[in-house]
N, CA, C and O atoms as CSV, one atom per row, in Angstrom:
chain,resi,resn,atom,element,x,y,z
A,1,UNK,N,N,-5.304,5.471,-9.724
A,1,UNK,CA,C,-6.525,5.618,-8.971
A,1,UNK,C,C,-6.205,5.456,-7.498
A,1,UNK,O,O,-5.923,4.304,-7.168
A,2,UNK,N,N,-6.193,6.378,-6.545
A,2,UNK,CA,C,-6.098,6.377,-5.066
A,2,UNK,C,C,-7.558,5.870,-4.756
A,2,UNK,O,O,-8.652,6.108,-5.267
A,3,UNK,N,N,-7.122,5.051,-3.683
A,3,UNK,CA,C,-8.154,4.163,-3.210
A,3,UNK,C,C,-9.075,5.740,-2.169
A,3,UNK,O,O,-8.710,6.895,-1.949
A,4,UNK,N,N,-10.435,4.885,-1.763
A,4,UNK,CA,C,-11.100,5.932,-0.881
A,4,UNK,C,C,-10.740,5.683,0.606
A,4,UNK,O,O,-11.068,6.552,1.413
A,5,UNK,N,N,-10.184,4.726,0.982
A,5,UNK,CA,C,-10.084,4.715,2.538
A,5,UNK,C,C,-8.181,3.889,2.191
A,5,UNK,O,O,-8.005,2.780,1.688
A,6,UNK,N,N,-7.404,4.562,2.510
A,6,UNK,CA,C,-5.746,4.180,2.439
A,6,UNK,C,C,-5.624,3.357,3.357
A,6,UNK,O,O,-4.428,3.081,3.442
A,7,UNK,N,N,-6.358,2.676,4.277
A,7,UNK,CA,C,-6.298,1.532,4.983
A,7,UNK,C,C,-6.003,0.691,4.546
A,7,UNK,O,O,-5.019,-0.028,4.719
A,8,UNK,N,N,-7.394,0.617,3.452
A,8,UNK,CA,C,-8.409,-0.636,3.116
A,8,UNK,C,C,-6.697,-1.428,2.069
A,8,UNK,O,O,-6.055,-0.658,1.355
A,9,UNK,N,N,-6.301,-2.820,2.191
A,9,UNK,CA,C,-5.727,-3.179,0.532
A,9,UNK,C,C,-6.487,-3.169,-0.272
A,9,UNK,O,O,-7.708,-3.116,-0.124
A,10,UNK,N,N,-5.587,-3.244,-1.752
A,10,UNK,CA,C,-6.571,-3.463,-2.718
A,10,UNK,C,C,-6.992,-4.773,-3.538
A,10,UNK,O,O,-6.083,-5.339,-4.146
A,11,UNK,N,N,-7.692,-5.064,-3.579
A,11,UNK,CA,C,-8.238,-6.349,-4.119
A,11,UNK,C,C,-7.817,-6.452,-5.474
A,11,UNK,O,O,-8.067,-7.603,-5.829
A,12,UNK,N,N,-7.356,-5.879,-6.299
A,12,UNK,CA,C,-6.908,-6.250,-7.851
A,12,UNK,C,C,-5.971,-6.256,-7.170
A,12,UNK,O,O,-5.505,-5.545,-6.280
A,13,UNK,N,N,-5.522,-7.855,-8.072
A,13,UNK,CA,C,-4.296,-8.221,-8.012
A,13,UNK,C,C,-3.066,-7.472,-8.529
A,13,UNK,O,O,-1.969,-7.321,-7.991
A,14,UNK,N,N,-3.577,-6.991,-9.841
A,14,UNK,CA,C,-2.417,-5.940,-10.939
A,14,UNK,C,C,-1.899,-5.030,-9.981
A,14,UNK,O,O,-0.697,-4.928,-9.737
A,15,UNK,N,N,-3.230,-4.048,-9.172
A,15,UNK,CA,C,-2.383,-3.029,-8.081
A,15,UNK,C,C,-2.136,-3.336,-7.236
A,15,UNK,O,O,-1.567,-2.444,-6.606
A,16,UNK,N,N,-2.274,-4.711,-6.432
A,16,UNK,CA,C,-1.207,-4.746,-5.317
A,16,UNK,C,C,-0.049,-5.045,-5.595
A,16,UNK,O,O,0.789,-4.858,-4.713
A,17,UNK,N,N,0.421,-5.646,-6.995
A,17,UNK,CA,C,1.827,-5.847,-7.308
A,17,UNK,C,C,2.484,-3.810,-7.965
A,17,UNK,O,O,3.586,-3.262,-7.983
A,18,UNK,N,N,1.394,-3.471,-8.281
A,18,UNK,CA,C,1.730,-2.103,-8.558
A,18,UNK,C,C,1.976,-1.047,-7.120
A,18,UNK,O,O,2.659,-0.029,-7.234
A,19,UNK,N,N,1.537,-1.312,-6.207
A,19,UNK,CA,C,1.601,-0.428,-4.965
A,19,UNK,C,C,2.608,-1.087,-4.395
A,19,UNK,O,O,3.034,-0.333,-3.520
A,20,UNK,N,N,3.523,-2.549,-4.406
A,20,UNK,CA,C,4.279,-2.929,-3.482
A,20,UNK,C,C,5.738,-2.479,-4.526
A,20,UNK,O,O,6.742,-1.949,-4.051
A,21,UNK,N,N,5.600,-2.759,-5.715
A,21,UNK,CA,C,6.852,-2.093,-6.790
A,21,UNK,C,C,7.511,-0.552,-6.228
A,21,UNK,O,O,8.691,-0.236,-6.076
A,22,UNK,N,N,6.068,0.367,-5.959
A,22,UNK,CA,C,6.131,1.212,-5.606
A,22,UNK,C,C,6.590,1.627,-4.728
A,22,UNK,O,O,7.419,2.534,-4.669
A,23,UNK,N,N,5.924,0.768,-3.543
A,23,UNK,CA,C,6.975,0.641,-1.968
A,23,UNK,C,C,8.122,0.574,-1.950
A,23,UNK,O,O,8.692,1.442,-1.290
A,24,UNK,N,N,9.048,-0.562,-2.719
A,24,UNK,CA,C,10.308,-0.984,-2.711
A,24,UNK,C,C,10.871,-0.333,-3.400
A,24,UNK,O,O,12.090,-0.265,-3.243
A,25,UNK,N,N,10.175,0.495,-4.556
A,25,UNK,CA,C,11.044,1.255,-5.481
A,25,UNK,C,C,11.515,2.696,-4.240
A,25,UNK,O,O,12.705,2.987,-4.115
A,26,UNK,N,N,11.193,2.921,-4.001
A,26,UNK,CA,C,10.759,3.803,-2.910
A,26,UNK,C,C,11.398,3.629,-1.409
A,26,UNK,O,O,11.611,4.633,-0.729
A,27,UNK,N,N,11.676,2.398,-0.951
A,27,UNK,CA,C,12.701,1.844,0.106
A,27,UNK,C,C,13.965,2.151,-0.542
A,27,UNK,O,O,14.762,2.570,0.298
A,28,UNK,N,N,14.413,2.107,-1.614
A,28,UNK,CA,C,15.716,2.304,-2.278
A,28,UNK,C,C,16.327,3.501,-2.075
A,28,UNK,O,O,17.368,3.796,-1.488
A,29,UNK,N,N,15.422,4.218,-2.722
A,29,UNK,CA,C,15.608,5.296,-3.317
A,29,UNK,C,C,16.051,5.468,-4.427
A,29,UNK,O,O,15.672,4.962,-5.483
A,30,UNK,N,N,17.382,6.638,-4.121
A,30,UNK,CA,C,17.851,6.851,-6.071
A,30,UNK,C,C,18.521,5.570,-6.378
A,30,UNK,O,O,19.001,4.828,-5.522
A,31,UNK,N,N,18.527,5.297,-7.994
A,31,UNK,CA,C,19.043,4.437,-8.796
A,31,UNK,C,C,20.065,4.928,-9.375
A,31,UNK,O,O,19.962,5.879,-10.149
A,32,UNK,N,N,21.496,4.204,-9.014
A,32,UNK,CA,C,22.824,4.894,-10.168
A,32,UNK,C,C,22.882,4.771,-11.725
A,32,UNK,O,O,23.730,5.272,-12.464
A,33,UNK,N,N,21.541,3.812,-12.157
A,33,UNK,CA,C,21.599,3.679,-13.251
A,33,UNK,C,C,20.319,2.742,-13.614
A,33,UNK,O,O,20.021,1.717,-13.001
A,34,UNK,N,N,19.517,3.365,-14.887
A,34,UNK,CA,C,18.782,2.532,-15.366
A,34,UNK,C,C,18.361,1.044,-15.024
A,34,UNK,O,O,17.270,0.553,-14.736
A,35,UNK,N,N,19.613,0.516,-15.160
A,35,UNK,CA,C,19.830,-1.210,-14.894
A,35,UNK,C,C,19.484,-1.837,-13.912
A,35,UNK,O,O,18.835,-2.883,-13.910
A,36,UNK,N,N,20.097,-0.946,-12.537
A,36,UNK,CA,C,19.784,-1.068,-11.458
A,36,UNK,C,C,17.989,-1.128,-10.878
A,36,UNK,O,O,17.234,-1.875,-10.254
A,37,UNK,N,N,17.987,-0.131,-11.402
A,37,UNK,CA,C,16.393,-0.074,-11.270
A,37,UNK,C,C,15.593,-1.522,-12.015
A,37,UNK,O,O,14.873,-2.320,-11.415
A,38,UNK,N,N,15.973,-1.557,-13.483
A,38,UNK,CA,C,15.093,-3.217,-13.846
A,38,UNK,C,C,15.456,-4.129,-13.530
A,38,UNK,O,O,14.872,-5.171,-13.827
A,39,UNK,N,N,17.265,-4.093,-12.342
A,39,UNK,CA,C,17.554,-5.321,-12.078
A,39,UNK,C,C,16.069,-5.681,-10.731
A,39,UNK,O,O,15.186,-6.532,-10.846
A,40,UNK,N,N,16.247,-4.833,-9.734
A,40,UNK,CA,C,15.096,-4.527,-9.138
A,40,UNK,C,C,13.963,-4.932,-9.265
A,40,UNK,O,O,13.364,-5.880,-8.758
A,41,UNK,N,N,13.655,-4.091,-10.044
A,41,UNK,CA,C,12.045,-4.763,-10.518
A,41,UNK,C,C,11.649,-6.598,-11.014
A,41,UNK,O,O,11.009,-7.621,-10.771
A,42,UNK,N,N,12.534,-5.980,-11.780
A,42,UNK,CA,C,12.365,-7.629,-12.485
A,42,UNK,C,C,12.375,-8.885,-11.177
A,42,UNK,O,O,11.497,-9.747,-11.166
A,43,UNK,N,N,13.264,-8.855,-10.319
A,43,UNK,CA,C,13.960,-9.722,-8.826
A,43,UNK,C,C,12.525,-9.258,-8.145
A,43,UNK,O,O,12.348,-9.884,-7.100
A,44,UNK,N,N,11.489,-8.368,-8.434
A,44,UNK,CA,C,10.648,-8.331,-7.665
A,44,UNK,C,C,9.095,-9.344,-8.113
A,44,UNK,O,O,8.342,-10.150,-7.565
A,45,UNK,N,N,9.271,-8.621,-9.533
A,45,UNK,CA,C,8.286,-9.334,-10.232
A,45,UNK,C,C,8.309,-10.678,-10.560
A,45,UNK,O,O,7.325,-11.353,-10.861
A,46,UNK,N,N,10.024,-11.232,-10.460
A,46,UNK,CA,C,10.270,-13.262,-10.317
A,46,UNK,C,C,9.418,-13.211,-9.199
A,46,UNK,O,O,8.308,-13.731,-9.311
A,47,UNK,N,N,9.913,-12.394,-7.582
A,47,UNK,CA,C,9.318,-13.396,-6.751
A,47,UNK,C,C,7.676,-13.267,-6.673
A,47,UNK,O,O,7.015,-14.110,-6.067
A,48,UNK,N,N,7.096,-12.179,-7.314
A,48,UNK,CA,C,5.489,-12.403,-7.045
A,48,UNK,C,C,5.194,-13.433,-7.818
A,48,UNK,O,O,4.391,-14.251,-7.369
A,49,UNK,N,N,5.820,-13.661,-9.279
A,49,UNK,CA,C,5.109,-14.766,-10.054
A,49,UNK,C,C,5.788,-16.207,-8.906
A,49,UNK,O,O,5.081,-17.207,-9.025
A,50,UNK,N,N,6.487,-16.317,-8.314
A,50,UNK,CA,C,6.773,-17.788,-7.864
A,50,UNK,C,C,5.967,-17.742,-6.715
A,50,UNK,O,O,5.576,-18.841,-6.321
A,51,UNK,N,N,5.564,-16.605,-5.980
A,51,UNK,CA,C,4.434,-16.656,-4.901
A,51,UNK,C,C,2.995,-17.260,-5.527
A,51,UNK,O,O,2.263,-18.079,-4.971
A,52,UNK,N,N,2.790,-16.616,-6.863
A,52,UNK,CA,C,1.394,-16.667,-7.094
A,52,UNK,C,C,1.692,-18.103,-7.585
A,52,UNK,O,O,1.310,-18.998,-6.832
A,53,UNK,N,N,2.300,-18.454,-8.700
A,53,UNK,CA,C,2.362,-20.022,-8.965
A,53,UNK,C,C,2.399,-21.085,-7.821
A,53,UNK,O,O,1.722,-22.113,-7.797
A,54,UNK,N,N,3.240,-20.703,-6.936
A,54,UNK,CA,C,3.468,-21.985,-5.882
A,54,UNK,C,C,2.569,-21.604,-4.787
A,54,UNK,O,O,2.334,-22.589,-4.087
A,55,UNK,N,N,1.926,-20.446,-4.342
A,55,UNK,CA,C,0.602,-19.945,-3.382
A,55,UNK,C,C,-0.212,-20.619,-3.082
A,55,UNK,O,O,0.157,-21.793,-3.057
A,56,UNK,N,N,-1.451,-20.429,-2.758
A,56,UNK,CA,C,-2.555,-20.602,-2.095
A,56,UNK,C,C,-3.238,-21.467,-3.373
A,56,UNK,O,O,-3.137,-20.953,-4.487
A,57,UNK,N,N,-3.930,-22.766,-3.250
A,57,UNK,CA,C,-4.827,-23.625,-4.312
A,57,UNK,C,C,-5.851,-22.935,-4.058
A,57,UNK,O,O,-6.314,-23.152,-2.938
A,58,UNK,N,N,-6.557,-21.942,-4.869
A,58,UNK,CA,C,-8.097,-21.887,-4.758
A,58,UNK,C,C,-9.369,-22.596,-4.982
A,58,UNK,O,O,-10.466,-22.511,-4.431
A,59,UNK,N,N,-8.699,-23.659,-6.398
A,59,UNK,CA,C,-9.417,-24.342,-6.867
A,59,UNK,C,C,-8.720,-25.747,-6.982
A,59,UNK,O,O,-7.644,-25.690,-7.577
A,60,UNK,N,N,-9.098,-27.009,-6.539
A,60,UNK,CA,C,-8.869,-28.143,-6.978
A,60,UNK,C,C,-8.772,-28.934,-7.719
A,60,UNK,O,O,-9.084,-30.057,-7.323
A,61,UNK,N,N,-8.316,-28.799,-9.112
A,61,UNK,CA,C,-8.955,-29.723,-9.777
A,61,UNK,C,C,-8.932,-31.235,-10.017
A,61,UNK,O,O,-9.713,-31.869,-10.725
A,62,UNK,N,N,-7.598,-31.836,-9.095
A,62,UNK,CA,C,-7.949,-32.976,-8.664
A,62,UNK,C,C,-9.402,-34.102,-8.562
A,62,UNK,O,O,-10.424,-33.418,-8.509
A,63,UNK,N,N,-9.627,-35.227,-8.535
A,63,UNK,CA,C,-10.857,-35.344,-8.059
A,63,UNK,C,C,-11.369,-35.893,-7.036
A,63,UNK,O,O,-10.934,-37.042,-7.106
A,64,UNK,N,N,-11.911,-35.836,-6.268
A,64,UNK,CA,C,-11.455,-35.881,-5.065
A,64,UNK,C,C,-12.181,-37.404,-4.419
A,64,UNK,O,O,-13.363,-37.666,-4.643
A,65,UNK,N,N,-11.623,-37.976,-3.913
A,65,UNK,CA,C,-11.862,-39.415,-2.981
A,65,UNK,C,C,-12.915,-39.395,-2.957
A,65,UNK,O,O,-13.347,-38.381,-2.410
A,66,UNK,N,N,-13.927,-40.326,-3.441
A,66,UNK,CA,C,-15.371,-40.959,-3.361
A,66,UNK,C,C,-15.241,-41.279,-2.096
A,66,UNK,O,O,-14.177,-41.621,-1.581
A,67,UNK,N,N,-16.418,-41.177,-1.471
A,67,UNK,CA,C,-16.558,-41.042,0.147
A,67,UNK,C,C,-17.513,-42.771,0.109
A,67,UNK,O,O,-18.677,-42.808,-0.291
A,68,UNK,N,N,-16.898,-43.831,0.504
A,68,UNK,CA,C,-17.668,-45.096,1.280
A,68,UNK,C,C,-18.759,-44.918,1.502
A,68,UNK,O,O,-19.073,-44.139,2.402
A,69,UNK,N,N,-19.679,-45.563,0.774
A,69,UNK,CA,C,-20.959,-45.691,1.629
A,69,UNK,C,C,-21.409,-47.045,2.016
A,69,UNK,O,O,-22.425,-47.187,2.697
């Protein structure tokens, strides 16, 4: 699905890891071999999962310091 304005990113998460695969697959270019290519990918797809695991807390679930009254 091509987005309507190629500016805009895209907000699903699935296709921005799908449009940046794409990028880098694509910075390369040709592959001498199969392998090469999933060594690639795979070295791409470790580092998004260690971005998204160790990333941004959206949610806290800590609980958080009772405030003195």
């Amino acid at each position: 699905m091509t987005p309507i304005n190629p500016e805009l990113e895209p907000s699903d998460a699935l296709e921005r890891v799908n449009l940046e695969l794409k990028r880098r697959t694509r910075v390369a270019g040709l592959f001498p071999n199969e392998a090469s290519l999933l060594r690639l990918v795979t070295a791409l797809l470790a580092e998004f999962s260690d971005e998204w695991e160790t990333g941004k807390v959206y949610l806290n679930m800590e609980s958080p310091t009772q405030p003195s009254v």
